[in-house]
Structures are given as structure tokens and as C-alpha cells.
GUNU-841212 format. One record per residue (C-alpha): x, y, z; residue in one letter. Coordinates in steps of 0.05 Angstrom, whole numbers, plus 5000, padded with zeros to 4 digits. Layout:
N
XYZA...
END
This chain:
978
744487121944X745987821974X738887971972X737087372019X742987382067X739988162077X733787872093X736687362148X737686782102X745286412106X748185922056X752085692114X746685472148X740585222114X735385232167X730885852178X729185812250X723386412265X724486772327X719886802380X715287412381X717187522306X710187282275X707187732333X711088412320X709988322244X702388292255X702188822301X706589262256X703289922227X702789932153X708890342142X712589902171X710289322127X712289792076X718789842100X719189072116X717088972031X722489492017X727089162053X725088502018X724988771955X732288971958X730589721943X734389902001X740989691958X736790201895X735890701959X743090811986X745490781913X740891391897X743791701972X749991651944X748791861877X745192521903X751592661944X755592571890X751593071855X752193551911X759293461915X759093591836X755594181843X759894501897X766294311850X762194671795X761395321827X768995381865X771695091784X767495831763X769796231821X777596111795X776496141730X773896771741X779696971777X784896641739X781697191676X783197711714X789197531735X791597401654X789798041644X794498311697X800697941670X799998051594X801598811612X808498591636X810498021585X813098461531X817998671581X819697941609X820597671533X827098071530X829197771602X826297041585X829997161516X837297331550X835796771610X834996271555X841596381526X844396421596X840695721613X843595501543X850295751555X851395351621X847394761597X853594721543X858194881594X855694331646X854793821587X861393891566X864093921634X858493231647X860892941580X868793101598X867792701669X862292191636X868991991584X873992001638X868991501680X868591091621X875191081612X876490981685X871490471687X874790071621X881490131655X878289831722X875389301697X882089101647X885089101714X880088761749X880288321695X887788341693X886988171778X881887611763X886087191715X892587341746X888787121812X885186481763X892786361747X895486351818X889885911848X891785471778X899585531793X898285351870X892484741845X898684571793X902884581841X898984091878X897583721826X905383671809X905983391876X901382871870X904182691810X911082701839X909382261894X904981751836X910581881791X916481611837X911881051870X911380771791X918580981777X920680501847X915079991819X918479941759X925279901782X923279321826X920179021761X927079131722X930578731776X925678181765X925578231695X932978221694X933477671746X928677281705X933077531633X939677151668X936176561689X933476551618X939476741590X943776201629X937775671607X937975891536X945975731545X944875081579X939374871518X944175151463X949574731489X945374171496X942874211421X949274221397X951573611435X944773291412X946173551351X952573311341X950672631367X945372591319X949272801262X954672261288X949271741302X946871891234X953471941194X955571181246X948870851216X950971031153X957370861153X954770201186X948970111137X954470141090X959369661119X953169311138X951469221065X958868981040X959368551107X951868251085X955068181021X961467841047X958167421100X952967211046X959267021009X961866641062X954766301078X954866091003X961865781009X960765531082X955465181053X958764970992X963964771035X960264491086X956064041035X963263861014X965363641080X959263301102X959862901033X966862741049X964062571122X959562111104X964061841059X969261721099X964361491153X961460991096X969060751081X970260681155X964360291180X965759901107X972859731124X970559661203X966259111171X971358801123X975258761181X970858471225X969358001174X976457831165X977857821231X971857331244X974956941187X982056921221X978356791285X973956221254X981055981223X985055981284X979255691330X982955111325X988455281349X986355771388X981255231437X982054631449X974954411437X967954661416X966454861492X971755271511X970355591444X962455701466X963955931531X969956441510X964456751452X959656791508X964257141541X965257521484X958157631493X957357931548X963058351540X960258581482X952958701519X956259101571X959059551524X952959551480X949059641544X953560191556X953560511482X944760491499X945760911563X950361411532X945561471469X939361581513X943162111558X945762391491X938762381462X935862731522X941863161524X939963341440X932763551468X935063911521X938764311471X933764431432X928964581485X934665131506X934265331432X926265361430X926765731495X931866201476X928366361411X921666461444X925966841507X928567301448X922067421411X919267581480X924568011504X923768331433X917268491437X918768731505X923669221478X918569521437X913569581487X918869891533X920570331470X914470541461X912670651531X919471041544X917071441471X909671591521X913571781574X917372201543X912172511508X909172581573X914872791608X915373421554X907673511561X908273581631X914574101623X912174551576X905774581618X909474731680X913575201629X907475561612X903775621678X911175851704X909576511646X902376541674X904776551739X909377081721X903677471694X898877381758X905877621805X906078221759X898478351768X899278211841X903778721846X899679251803X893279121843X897179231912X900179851887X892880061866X889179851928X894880271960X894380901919X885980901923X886080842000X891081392000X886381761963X880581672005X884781772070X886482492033X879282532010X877082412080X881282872108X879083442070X871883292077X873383352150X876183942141X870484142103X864883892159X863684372214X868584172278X862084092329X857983632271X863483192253X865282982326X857782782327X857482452267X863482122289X859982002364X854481702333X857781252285X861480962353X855680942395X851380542342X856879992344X857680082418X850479972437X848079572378X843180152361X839579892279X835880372240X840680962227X840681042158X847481502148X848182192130X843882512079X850882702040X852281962048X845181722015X844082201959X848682161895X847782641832X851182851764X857383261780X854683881751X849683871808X855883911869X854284671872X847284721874X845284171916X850984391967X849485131972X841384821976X842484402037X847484742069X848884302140X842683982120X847283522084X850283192148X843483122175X842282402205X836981932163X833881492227X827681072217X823581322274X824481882329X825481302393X832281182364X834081872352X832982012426X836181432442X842781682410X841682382439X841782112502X847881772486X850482402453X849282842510X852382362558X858582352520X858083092492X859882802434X858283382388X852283712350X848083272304X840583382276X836382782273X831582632211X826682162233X823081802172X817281722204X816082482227X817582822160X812582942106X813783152032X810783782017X805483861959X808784301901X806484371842X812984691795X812085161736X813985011667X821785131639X825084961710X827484261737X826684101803X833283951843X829883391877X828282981810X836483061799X838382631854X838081911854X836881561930X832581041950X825181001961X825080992039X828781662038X824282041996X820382462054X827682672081X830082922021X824383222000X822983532066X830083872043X830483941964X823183901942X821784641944X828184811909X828484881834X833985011786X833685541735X838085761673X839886361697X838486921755X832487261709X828386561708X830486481781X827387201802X821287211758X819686421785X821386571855X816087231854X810586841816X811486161846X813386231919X819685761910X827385751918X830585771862X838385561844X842885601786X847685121765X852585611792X850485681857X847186291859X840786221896X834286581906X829786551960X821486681948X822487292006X826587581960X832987381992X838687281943X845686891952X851686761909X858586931889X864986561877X864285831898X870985451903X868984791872X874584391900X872684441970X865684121937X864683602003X859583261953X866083131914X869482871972X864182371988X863282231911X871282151917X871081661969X864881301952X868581101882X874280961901X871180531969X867780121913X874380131864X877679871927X872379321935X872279181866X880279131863X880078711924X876378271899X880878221833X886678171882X884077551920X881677271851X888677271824X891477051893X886676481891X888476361818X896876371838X895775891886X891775371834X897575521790X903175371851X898674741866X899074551793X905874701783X907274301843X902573671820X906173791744X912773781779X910973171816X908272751757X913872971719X919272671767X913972101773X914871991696X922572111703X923471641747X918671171709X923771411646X929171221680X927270551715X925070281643X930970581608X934669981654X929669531643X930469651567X938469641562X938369011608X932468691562X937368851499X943268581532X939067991549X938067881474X945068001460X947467511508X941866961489X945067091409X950267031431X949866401466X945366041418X951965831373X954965541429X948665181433X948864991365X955264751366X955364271426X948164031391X952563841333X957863601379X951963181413X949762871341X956062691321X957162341386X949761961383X952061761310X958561511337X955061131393X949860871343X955260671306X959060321364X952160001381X950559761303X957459391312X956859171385X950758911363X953658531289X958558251345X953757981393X949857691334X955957381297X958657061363X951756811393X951356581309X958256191326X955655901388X954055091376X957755051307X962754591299X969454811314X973754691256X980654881235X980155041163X975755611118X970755361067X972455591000X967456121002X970656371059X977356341034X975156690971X972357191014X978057241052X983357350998X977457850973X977758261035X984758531039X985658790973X978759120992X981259371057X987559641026X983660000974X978860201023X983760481067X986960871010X980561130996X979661251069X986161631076X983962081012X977262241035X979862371104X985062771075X979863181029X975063171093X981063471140X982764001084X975364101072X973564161146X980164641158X977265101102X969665071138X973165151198X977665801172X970765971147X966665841208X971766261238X971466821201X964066881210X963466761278X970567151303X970167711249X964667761201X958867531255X961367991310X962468601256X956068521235X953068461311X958969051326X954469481269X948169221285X950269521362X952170131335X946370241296X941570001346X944370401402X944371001349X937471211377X936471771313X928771771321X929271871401X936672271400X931972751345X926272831386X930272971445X932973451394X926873721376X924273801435X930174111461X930674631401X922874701416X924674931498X930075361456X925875671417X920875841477X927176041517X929076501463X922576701463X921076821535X927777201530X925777621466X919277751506X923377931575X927778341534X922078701500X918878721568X925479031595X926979461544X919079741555X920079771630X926880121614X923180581576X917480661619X923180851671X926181331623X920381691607X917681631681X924982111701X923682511641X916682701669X919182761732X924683261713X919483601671X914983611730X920783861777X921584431718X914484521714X913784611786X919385131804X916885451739X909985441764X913385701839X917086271799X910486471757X905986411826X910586921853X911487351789X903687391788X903287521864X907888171859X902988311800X898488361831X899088731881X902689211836X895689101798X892289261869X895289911869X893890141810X885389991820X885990421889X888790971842X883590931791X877590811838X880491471866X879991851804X872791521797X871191771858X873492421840X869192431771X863192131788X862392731849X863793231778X858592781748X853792891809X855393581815X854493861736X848293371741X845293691789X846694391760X843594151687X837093891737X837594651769X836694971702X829394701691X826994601627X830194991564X828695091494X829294651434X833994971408X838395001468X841694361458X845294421386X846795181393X853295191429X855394501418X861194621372X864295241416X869695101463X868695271527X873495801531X868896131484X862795831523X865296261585X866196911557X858396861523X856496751592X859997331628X857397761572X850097541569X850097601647X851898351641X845698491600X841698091656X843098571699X839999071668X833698711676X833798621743X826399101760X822498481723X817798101747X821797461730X816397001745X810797361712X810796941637X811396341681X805696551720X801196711662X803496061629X801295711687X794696091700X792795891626X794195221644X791095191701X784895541673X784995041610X785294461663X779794741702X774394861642X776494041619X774993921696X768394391687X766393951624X767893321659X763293481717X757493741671X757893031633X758892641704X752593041734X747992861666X750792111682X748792101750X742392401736X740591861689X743491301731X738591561778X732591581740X733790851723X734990621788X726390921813X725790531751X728789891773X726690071849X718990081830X719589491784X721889121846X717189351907X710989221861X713888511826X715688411908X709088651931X705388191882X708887551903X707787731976X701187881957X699687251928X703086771974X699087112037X692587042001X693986261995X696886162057X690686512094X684786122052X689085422084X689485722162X682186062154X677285622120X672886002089X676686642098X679887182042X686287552066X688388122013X694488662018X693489371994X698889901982X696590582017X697491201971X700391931997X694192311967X688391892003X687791232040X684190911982X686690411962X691890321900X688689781875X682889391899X685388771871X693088741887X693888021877X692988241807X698987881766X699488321706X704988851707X703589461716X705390141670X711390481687X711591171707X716491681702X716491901772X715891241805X710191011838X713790831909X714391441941X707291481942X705190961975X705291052053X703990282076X701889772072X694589472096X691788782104X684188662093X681088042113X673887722104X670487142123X664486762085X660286632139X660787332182X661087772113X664388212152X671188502153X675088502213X682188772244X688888382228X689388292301X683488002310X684587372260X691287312279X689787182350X691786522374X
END
């Protein structure tokens, strides 16, 4: 490639354009000058200036040869001089070693003496250094204690006046439960003791119950003996009556048939006085029929009021125990309903107390962030935080979209990152994310209107991340942070050419071999110029912190916020649903009460309707023994009627037939008995109706009412509602006791919580004025600690000058002997001293030598040694050259002829195609004679080498041309014409 771009050919540019005249001059040149153009094509101008320089170098070589012999030769006679006077100088070079050796011990000891007090010096610096850095470690951890104390101070009494409030509440809360629990004790008891006295009162009753049942069973069984007794005697004296009612009436119709006679004067004032009789009679029987129908309907009015009241009774029965079971429901529900309200009361309880907590946390994070804000204020430049302020107002001013924030505000990392990424960016950080460069200048015109500050503009779609490819074993800062997509050309316009390395060698041997910045984790950072940064970093000024600080607790905030209106929302359900419970539960009360009356009047109905059904019962008996007397009355109205309308048209006679007469001396003996019997059976009826009556009486007046008395008391002994009421009380008393076991518990925690909240804070108080007293303590340390360092840097100042000084003295002495080193080591230097004022004594004597003499033949040898290696060197360089030479006619002729015969054989082709029937032929011209080389130099075998090289003879080179037709040969210039 070298070989054509020296013969005018470019790999840049692949045309060969021939320049005008060029075909002209190289036809017209002489033949050395085509010799010099197939040189020059050949390359053996490259073999040519080699062998130039070659040659020169051998000249050079040469010239070095002859000066190397001209100082050698001097150098030997030189030697010769100086061995005459190095007996002499061995004694002086024998006493200056032990001189040289004597203060070489001297200065080392002397170098050792201030090289152990340096140490020393330097141990003792840095345990007070040391001593300085912790004591300083300890005061900037007594003064962040302190602070921290503070905090905790201010936290600590905020929860100790939290909790107090919370005792007050718990303790209000305690009495109400307390005075409740009172309330439901008493009440239990009372229920209690009503139970246990409606219990022992239905026993007592079930008892009396039992001997009344017993007694008025008794008295049923004799009432009805009895009453058998007296209805026999009834009846009998009824039959006896209405038997002696008819012997009278017959005797009386017999006296009245006898005394007709007598009585009327004749058969028609007889008639018409028995049809008076008659009608008498009829009126009263007429009369007897009215009062028997009103009696009858009268009798089924009764017992319709009987039906009715029976069926009224079963109804209002069954209505009692619908009531009672309804009144049980409601009840039920009632309770239901309380100890719902009861409970959601406790939840709501609960959701105050968490109320409270999440205020008091919202509260303590925004304090935080307004203290975390602060500081990163502090923190921010004074010029770039009124702009990022200024920009934050004139965004919501002018309704200006697409600024992004802060790069501090979009990036987020691990916290072991703060340091690097901080001392990285620098005021990069508060750099201004906007999506294109119009609204960047629309804000700086803003700004500068306003003068609002200093503030550096990232435009998204300006910035380009850089290519870089990272070595092995580091981690690139930029893969550390997490953003979003969109922001990846800011931040890696800022972090991507920034690495982070274990340590400072890494970070130094990747920022020379890989062109980038490199970090530790530390904060020491590396530049690729070379540039390096570092020190103490005070990590709690970290403004990545700051922003971490608020941007966790902004979203705690938001996240307790949210929890905050959750359980707001969820207090008032619970206040809705208490109030809805509390509602339906006076709903059901007054449903309670309202058929508690309806019940107690529905039982007192029944008792009443009981009651009034023997009253009943007796005017129904009344009413049948008053239709039996009527019936009675209207048999013998009607047995009149029939015997006088009988005695109508019979004759009216004075005198009884003897049938009569028998009958009627028959009849009073009868009626006389009859009577008799009559006035026993009345008197057994009176006695037997004054014992039914005594017994009637007694069950109605005494053993009835006792029994309804005990049925009363053990109906109205509601056991089965009085003991659920009970156990439903003692249920609310047990969750009383309970809620005041857990308010108890809850204030003895709080109490405790209080107590140990003062203990801390007395501790803390303690802690803090010990941490004041120590911060002080370690203060006066150190300066006394300061002190002391100036001293001892002092006395390192004032050792390392002896360490420069017998340094410098050791470097003055030159080189010694072996044996210089271990000779005087174990003297003193007392001892060292006195060897030295005694060995320079016999110096003097030596002061006539030539004291540089052995060094000068030492060096002279040297030199002369050096020179023949040099003279050696030169002799094998010089055979080198000479064969590189040789080799290079070699390569030189091998080149010019393979060159020639190419050139050779393209021009012979080329001329047969422009001159048909034409032979063009090159010949190279020897130095000898002009005949030619070779006849035939289109020849393609190679030709033998020579030693010499064939070149330099030939002088140029000639063309020869011929055509077919002429036979002749003619000029070059001639053909090429044209």
C-alpha cells in the first residue's frame, strides 16, 4: 500500500486521473530517467535510503571506533600514572574509611536516636489525635444526644399530656361504669330478691294451692253430695207440694161441687161464675205464659252471656299469650338492641381513642417535615432556594405545565447512597427537570422579572445520555437510583459518568484507565484529570435525607390521613347506628310498655269475666227455678181452666156421689200426711240447703277467692320473665364488670405508661445535664488535648530537621565499605567520638596525597572496561549493518528486474493493441557498453543472483520498436506521435 501511494495512487480516492502532458514527458524522457521512473516503481528507493542510512551509520560507527581507541589509549597511560601513587593513598583510603565509618555510626545513631523519638512522637500524636477525634466523635454525639434528648423531651411530654387526657377519660368512663355497675348490682339484688320471693310465694302457694285443691275438692264432693241431697229433698218437697196442691184442689173442687148448691142459686149463675173463673184463671195463665217466655229468653240470654264470656276468656287468654310472647320478643329485642348499642358504645370508644392517636401522629409527622424542611433550607444555597421557591409560585401563578420538580425531588436511592450521590451532583441536585426549553424561558422571564433567585433549567428535550461503556468490578451510580423513564437523559446527563468503587485504589487505577469519575461510598471522589476530593462528610446535614425525611413522612401523612377520615367516617356510622339502635330501642320500649297495659288490662278482663260468671250462674238458677215455678203455676192454672170449663153445663147438684165422698174423706188424711211429710222434707231441704249454702259459701267467700288470691299470686309471680330480667341484668353486670376490669386494666396501663413516661423523662433530664456536663468535660479536654499536639508537633519539628540534617551528612559520606556498617554498632558514642578525634589526627598526616588518585584509577578502569564493551558492541553493530546491506542490493535487484519484467511485459501487449502489426520491447542499458542486457527482456524466467547486484550497472532504460510492414526500427518519438 506504501509502495502505491509513493507512486501517486490513494486509497482515499480510487480514481487515477493522468495529468496532462504526463504520457508526453514520459515518452520524451531519456533512458535514465525511465530508469529512475522503474526505480521509483519498484520501491528500491525505500532499499536506497535504507542503504544511505545504513552507510552513515557505518560512518558514524567508524568515527566512534577510532575516538573509543584514541581514549583507551590514553586512559593506559593514564593507569600507569596513578598505580605509582596508590600504595600511598591505601594508607589514606584505609584511615578515611574508618573516619567515613566512624561518623556513619555516629550519624546513624544520632538518625536512629531522632528516627525513635519521631516514632514516638508520631505514636503519641496520633493517640492524641486519636484521643482529639473521639473526644471530638463524643462531643458532636453529646451535642446530637442532646438533641436527640430534646426531641424526645418534647415527644415524651406530648405522650405524657396524651395520656393524662386519656386517664381523665378512662377514669370518667371507670365512674360512670362504676356508678352503672352500682345501679345493676342493686338492681340484681332487688330482682333477685323478688325472684327468690316470687319463687319461695309460688311455692308456698303451690302448696296452699294443693291443700286448698284438696279442701275445695272436699267441699265440691260434699257440695255435691249435699247438693244431690237438697235437690232430692227439692224435688221432693216440690212433688209433695204440687201433690197436696192437687189434693187440695181436688178437695176444694169437691167442697166447691158440694156447696154449689148453696153457693148459686141455679145452674146459670153457676156457669157464668166458673166462666168467670175462667177467665180469671186465663189471665193469669196468660200472664204465667208471658213471664215464662221472658224467663226463657232471659235463661238464653244467660247463657249466651255464659257462651260469650267463656269464648271472651279463651280469647282474651290466648291474647295473653300472644301479648306474653310478644312482650318475651320485645324484650329479647329490647336487650338485643342494648347490648348492641353497648358494644358499638366500646367500639366507639376504641375509634375516639384511635382518633386521638392518629391526630397526635398527623401532628408529630408534619412537625417533622416542617423541621425537615427547615433544615433542608438551610442546607439549599440562599440564591437557589428563593428560585426554586419563585418558580414553584410562578407555575401556579401563570398556570405554566411541564415542570417536572427538582432532580433531588425525582430521584430516590438506598440510604447508603446519600453521600455519594450528593457529593456527585453537587447543586446539580436542585436542578429544574422541564419538558422542553420554551417553558424554561418562559419561567426565566418570569424569574428575571421578579429576581426571584438563581435556578438552572434541565430541558428533557435538549439533554442526551452519553455512551459509556463501564469496566468490570465497579457499579455505576446511575443504575443505583430509581426515577422514572422520562427522566433518564437528565439524570444521566448528571450521574452516568460517575461510578462507585470499593475503595480510593479501584477509584485511581479506574479513573487513569477508564477516563471516568469515580466515588466511594464515603464520599471521597476522583475525577479522570486526576482531581481528587474527600474528607469528613457530616451525614446529618445529608439534604437527600431531608427530602427522603419529608417524602416519608408526606406519604405517612397521606396514608394516616386517610386512616383518620376512615375511622371518622366509621364513628359517624357507629353515632348513626347508635342513634337508629337507640331509637328502635325506645320504639320497642314503648311497644313494651303499651302491651304491658294491654296485657294487665286483658288479665284483669279475665279476672273480672270469672268473676262475674257465678253471678251469672246463679241468677241462671234463680231464672230456672222461677220458669219451674211459673210452669208450675201454669200446669195448675191450666188443671183449673180445664176442671171449671169441665163443670160448665153439668147439673148443679147439692150432694157428692159416693165416689166422691170416698174420695173426699180420702183426701184429708192424705193432705195431713202429706203435709207432715211436706214439713219434714222442707225441714231436711232447709237444713240441707243451709249446709249447701254454708258450703257454697265457703267456696265462693273463702276457698274460691283463696284459690283465685294464689292463683293471682302465682300468676303475677312472673319467675320465667322476673329471671330473664335477672339474667339479663347479671349479663349487663357481668359486661359492666367487665368493661370496668378492662378500664381498670386500661387505667392501670395508662397509669403505668405515665409512670414510666416521668421515669424516662427524669432519666432523660439526667441524661441530658449528664450529657451537658460530659460535653463540657470533653470540650476542656480537648483543648487541653490541643495543647499538648502543638507541643509534640514542635518536638517533631525539631527531630525531623535532626533527621534531615544527619541524613544528609550519611548521603555526604558516599559510598563506604561492607564492613562499615556492623563495626561500630555496639560502641557508644562517647566512645564513637574519641575514635574519631583520634583517627582524624593521623589524617593529617596524610594531607600531601593525591586523595582522589585510587578514585581516579578506579574510574579510568571503568571507564576503559566500558569503552572496549562499547568497542565490541560497535565491531558486532558494523558486521550487522554490513550484512543488512548486502541483503538489501539483494532484495533491491530482485525488485527492479521482477519490476522491469512486468513493465516489460505489459508495454509489449499494450503496443501490439495501439500498433497493429507493431513489436514494442524495453531493454536495460549496461555501464560497460550500450549493448543491450538482454535481447529478449520480456523474458519471464528469473534471473541468477549476483553478489554485487546487477542495478548499478545498468544506466537506462531504452525502448525499441518495430513494425511488420516497414521492417524497420524507428525512434520512440516517432510512434508515439499523435
Amino acid at each position: 500500500m506504501n509502495l502505491l501511494e509513493s507512486a501517486g495512487f490513494s486509497r482515499s480516492n480510487p480514481y487515477y486521473v493522468v495529468q496532462q502532458g504526463k504520457i508526453s514527458s514520459l515518452t520524451l524522457m531519456k533512458d535514465s530517467q525511465r530508469l529512475d521512473l522503474l526505480k521509483e516503481i519498484g520501491g528500491t528507493r525505500v532499499y536506497e535510503e535504507r542503504r544511505r542510512e545504513s552507510l552513515k551509520i557505518m560512518q558514524d560507527t567508524g568515527n566512534k571506533r577510532k575516538q573509543i581507541i584514541q581514549v583507551v589509549e590514553y586512559l593506559d597511560e593514564r593507569l600507569r600514572e596513578l598505580d605509582e601513587e596508590k600504595e600511598e593513598l591505601k594508607k589514606y583510603q584505609q584511615l578515611d574509611r574508618q573516619r567515613k565509618s566512624l561518623e556513619y555510626a555516629i550519624y546513624d545513631k544520632e538518625l536512629h536516636v531522632a528516627r525513635q523519638q519521631l516514632v514516638k512522637i508520631e505514636e503519641e500524636i496520633c493517640k492524641v489525635s486519636e484521643k482529639s477525634a473521639t473526644i471530638y466523635d463524643s462531643i458532636s454525639d453529646a451535642q446530637a444526644n442532646c438533641k436527640e434528648s430534646d426531641k424526645l423531651l418534647k415527644d415524651l411530654t406530648k405522650k405524657a399530656q396524651i395520656l393524662s387526657r386519656e386517664k381523665e377519660e378512662i377514669e370518667k368512663q371507670r365512674t360512670e361504669a362504676i356508678k352503672k355497675h352500682a345501679k345493676l348490682k342493686l338492681d340484681d339484688e332487688d330482682l333477685r330478691d323478688k325472684v327468690e320471693g316470687n319463687i319461695k310465694a309460688k311455692e308456698d302457694a303451690d302448696i296452699q294451692l294443693e291443700l286448698l285443691d284438696k279442701e275445695i275438692q272436699g267441699s265440691n264432693a260434699e257440695l255435691t253430695r249435699i247438693t244431690q241431697l237438697y235437690d232430692e229433698h227439692v224435688r221432693a218437697e216440690d212433688n209433695l207440694t204440687r201433690e197436696i196442691m192437687e189434693c187440695e184442689k181436688q178437695l176444694s173442687i169437691l167442697y166447691q161441687k158440694q156447696g154449689r148448691a148453696t153457693q148459686f142459686a141455679n145452674k146459670a149463675a153457676r156457669d157464668q161464675w166458673l166462666e168467670k173463673e175462667i177467665k180469671d184463671y186465663q189471665q193469669v195463665l196468660s200472664s204465667n205464659l208471658v213471664q215464662e217466655k221472658k224467663l226463657r229468653e232471659e235463661l238464653e240470654l244467660l247463657k249466651k252471656d255464659i257462651r260469650e264470656d267463656d269464648a271472651s276468656i279463651k280469647v282474651r287468654k290466648a291474647a295473653v299469650a300472644e301479648l306474653e310472647s310478644r312482650i318475651d320478643g320485645h324484650k329479647r329485642g329490647y336487650n338485643q338492641y342494648k347490648l348492641e348499642r353497648d358494644e358499638l358504645h366500646d367500639k366507639r370508644k376504641l375509634l375516639w381513642r384511635k382518633e386521638s392517636e392518629l391526630s397526635a401522629e398527623i401532628y408529630r409527622l408534619k412537625s417533622e417535615v416542617a423541621k425537615a424542611e427547615k433544615s433542608r433550607d438551610h442546607a439549599i444555597p440562599g440564591d437557589i432556594r428563593r428560585g426554586l421557591s419563585s418558580v414553584r409560585r410562578i407555575c401556579d401563578q401563570h398556570g405554566i405545565g411541564g415542570v417536572h420538580g427538582a432532580v433531588i425531588e425525582l430521584l430516590d436511592c438506598e440510604e447508603k447512597f446519600f453521600t455519594a450521590v450528593e457529593t456527585t451532583a453537587g447543586n446539580s441536585l436542585f436542578h429544574v427537570v422541564v419538558e422542553n426549553d420554551d417553558i424554561s424561558t418562559k419561567i426565566i422571564g418570569h424569574l428575571n422579572a421578579l429576581k426571584g433567585g438563581r435556578v438552572t433549567f434541565v430541558p428533557l428535550n435538549r439533554v442526551k445520555v452519553p455512551l459509556v461503556t463501564y469496566p468490570p468490578n465497579v457499579e455505576p451510580l446511575l443504575e443505583k437510583l430509581e426515577f422514572l423513564e422520562k427522566y433518564a437523559s437528565a439524570f444521566g446527563q448528571i450521574f452516568s459518568k460517575t461510578v462507585i468503587c470499593p475503595n480510593l485504589d479501584v477509584a485511581t487505577r479506574v479513573a487513569r484507565a477508564d477516563g471516568l469519575d469515580c466515588i466511594t461510598l464515603e464520599g471521597d471522589q476522583i475525577n479522570k484529570k486526576g482531581g481528587m476530593t474527600g474528607g469528613y462528610y457530616d451525614y446529618r446535614r445529608s439534604k437527600l435525607k431531608f427530602v427522603s425525611t419529608i417524602r416519608q413522612n408526606k406519604s405517612s401523612i397521606i396514608i394516616k390521613e386517610d386512616e383518620l377520615n376512615k375511622v371518622r367516617d366509621e364513628l359517624q356510622k357507629t353515632d348513626q347506628r347508635i342513634n337508629e339502635l337507640v331509637a328502635e330501642q325506645e320504639k320497642f320500649g314503648a311497644k313494651l310498655a303499651h302491651e304491658k297495659s294491654e296485657l294487665e288490662q286483658l288479665r284483669q278482663d279475665v279476672i273480672n269475666s270469672e268473676k262475674k260468671q257465678p253471678s251469672i250462674t246463679k241468677s241462671l238458677e234463680k231464672k230456672v227455678k222461677s220458669l219451674d215455678s211459673i210452669l208450675t203455676q201454669i200446669d195448675h192454672n191450666r188443671a183449673n181452666i180445664a176442671n171449671k170449663e169441665k163443670e160448665i153445663g153439668t147439673e148443679l147438684v147439692d150432694h157428692l156421689t159416693l165416689e166422691e165422698k170416698e174420695s173426699l174423706s180420702r183426701l184429708n188424711p192424705k193432705i195431713t200426711e202429706l203435709k207432715e211429710q211436706l214439713i219434714t222434707c222442707r225441714s231436711n231441704r232447709m237444713e240441707a240447703e243451709t249446709v249447701k249454702a254454708e258450703l257454697e259459701m265457703n267456696l265462693s267467700t273463702n276457698l274460691v277467692r283463696r284459690k283465685e288470691e294464689l292463683e293471682a299470686v302465682k300468676q303475677s309471680a312472673e319467675i320465667d320473665v322476673l329471671q330473664r330480667e335477672a339474667e339479663l341484668n347479671r349479663q349487663e353486670l357481668a359486661d359492666e364488670k367487665l368493661s370496668i376490669d378492662q378500664l381498670t386494666q386500661e387505667l392501670d396501663r395508662v397509669t403505668m405508661s405515665i409512670d414510666q413516661t416521668n421515669t424516662e423523662l427524669e432519666k432523660i433530664k439526667i441524661e441530658k445535664e449528664k450529657l451537658q456536663r460530659l460535653r463540657d468535660e470533653y470540650q476542656s479536654t480537648l483543648q487541653d488535648e490541643d495543647k499538648d499536639l502543638e507541643q509534640l508537633l514542635s518536638k517533631k519539628n525539631l527531630y525531623m530537621s535532626k533527621q534531615v540534617e544527619y541524613s544528609k551528612k550519611i548521603r555526604e559520606l558516599g559510598p563506604l565499605s561492607s564492613d562499615a556498617f556492623e563495626t561500630y554498632k555496639r560502641r557508644s558514642i562517647k566512645e564513637l567520638y574519641k575514635l574519631l578525634h583520634k583517627c582524624n589526627e593521623q589524617l593529617q598526616h596524610f594531607s600531601h596525597v593525591n586523595k582522589k588518585a585510587l578514585d581516579q584509577y578506579v574510574n579510568f578502569t571503568d571507564r576503559r572496561e566500558e569503552l572496549q564493551r562499547r568497542q565490541a558492541q560497535l565491531d558486532a553493530g558494523d558486521d550487522k549493518i554490513k550484512e543488512l546491506i548486502s541483503v538489501l542490493d539483494m532484495r533491491k535487484d530482485e525488485s527492479i528486474e521482477r519490476t522491469f519484467k512486468g513493465v516489460a511485459k505489459h508495454f509489449r501487449e499494450v503496443f501490439s493493441e495501439l500498433v497493429q502489426g507493431g513489436h514494442g520491447f524495453l531493454v536495460m542499458m549496461k555501464k560497460k557498453d550500450n549493448d543491450d542486457f538482454d535481447n529478449d527482456q520480456d523474458d519471464d524466467e528469473p534471473r541468477p543472483a549476483e553478489a554485487e547486484g546487477r542495478v548499478d550497472k545498468y544506466i537506462g532504460v531504452k525502448v525499441k520498436m518495430q513494425h511488420l510492414i516497414l521492417s524497420t526500427e524507428l525512434p520512440s518519438e516517432t510512434w508515439f506521435v499523435g
